[in-house]
C-alpha positions as CSV (number, residue, x, y, z in Angstrom):
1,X,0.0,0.0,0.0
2,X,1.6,3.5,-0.5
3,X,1.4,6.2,1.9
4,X,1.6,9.6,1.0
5,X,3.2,12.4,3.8
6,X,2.5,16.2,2.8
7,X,5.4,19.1,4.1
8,X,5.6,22.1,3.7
9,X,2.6,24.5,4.7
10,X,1.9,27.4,6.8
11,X,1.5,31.1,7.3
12,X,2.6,33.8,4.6
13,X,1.6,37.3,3.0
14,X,-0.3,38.0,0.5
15,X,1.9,37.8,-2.7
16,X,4.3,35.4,-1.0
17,X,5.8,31.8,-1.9
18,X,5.5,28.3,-0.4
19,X,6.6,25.4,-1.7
20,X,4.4,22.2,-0.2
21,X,6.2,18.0,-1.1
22,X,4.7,15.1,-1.1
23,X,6.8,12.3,-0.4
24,X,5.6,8.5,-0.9
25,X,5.9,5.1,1.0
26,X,5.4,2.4,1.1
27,X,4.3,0.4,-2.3
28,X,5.8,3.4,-4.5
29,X,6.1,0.7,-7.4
30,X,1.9,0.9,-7.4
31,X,2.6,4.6,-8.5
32,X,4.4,4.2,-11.7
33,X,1.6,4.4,-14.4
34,X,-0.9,6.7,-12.3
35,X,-1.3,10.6,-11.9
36,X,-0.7,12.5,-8.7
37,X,-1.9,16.0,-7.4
38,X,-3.3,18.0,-4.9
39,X,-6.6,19.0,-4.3
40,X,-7.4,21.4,-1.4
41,X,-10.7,22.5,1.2
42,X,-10.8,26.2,1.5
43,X,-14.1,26.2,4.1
44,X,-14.3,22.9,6.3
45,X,-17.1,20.8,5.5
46,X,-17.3,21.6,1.9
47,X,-15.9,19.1,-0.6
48,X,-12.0,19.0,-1.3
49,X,-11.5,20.8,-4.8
50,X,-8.5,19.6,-7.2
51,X,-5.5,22.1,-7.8
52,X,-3.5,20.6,-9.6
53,X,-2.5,17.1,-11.0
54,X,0.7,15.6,-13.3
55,X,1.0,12.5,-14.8
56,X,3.8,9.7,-14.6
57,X,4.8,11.5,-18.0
58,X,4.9,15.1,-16.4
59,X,1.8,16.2,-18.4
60,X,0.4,19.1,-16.1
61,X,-3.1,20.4,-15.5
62,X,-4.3,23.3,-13.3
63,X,-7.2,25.0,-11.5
64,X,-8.7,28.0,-13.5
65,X,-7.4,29.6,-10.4
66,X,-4.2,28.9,-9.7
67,X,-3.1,28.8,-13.1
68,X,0.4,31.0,-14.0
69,X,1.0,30.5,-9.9
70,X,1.0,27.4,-9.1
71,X,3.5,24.8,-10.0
72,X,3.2,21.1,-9.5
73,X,6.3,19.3,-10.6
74,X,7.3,15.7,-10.0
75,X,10.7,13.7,-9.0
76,X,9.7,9.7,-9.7
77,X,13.4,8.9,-8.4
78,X,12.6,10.0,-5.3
79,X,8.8,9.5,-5.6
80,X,8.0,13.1,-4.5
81,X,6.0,15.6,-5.4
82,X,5.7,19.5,-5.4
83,X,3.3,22.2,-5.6
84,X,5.1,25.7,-5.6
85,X,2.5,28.3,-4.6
86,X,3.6,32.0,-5.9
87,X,1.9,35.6,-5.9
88,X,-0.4,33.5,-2.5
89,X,-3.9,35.0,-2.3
90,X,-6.1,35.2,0.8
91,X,-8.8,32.8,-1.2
92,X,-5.5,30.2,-1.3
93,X,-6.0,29.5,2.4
94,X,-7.2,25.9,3.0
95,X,-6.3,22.6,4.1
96,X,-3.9,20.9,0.8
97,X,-4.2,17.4,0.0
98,X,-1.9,14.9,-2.1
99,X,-3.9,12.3,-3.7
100,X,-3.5,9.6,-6.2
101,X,-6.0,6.9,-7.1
102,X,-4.1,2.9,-6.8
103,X,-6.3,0.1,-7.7
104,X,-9.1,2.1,-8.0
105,X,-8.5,3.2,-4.2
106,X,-8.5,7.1,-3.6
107,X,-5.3,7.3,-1.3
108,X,-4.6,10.4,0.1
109,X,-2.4,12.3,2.9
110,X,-2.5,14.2,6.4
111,X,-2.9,17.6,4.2
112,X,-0.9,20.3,5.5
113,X,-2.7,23.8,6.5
114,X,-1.8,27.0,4.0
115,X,-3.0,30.2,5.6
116,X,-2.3,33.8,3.2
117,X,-2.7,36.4,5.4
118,X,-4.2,40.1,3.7
């Protein structure tokens, strides 16, 4: 089974950087012919909405959004992912999920909190 562990989040300006990872255990093998993103939950309760996903091939695709500030890249050596978050918005604050679908099964991780500050 893989696990996937989420770094990275936290407080910034408006207009400021993070960079959030995603690092995956566990089974990684299970990950070589599937896409991997990140989704995120701006109010709790509401449903997670998807940010960002890339395949195994690095084929990108992006929020209406976040698109031309966000960046989700992807190391399959070290079975890692990335989301680098530029020019941050207050409406960016939420909760940020990895996910990846194995076997059908919706795995995703602990999800890291982002909070841009006006």
């Amino acid at each position: 089974q893989v696990q996937l562990v989420e770094s990275g989040g936290g407080l910034v300006q408006a207009g400021g950087s993070l960079i959030l990872s995603c690092a995956a255990s566990g089974r990684t093998s299970d990950l070589n012919a599937v896409a991997i993103g990140w989704h995120r939950r701006q109010v709790p309760g509401t449903p997670r909405e998807p940010v960002a996903i890339i395949s195994r091939s690095g084929v990108t695709n992006y929020a209406d959004s976040v698109k031309g500030r966000f960046t989700i890249s992807r190391d399959n050596d070290k079975n890692t992912i990335y989301l680098q978050m530029n020019n941050l918005k207050p409406e960016d604050t939420g909760v940020y999920y990895c996910n990846t679908v194995v076997g059908g099964q919706p795995i995703w991780g602990q999800g890291p909190q982002v909070t841009v500050s006006s």
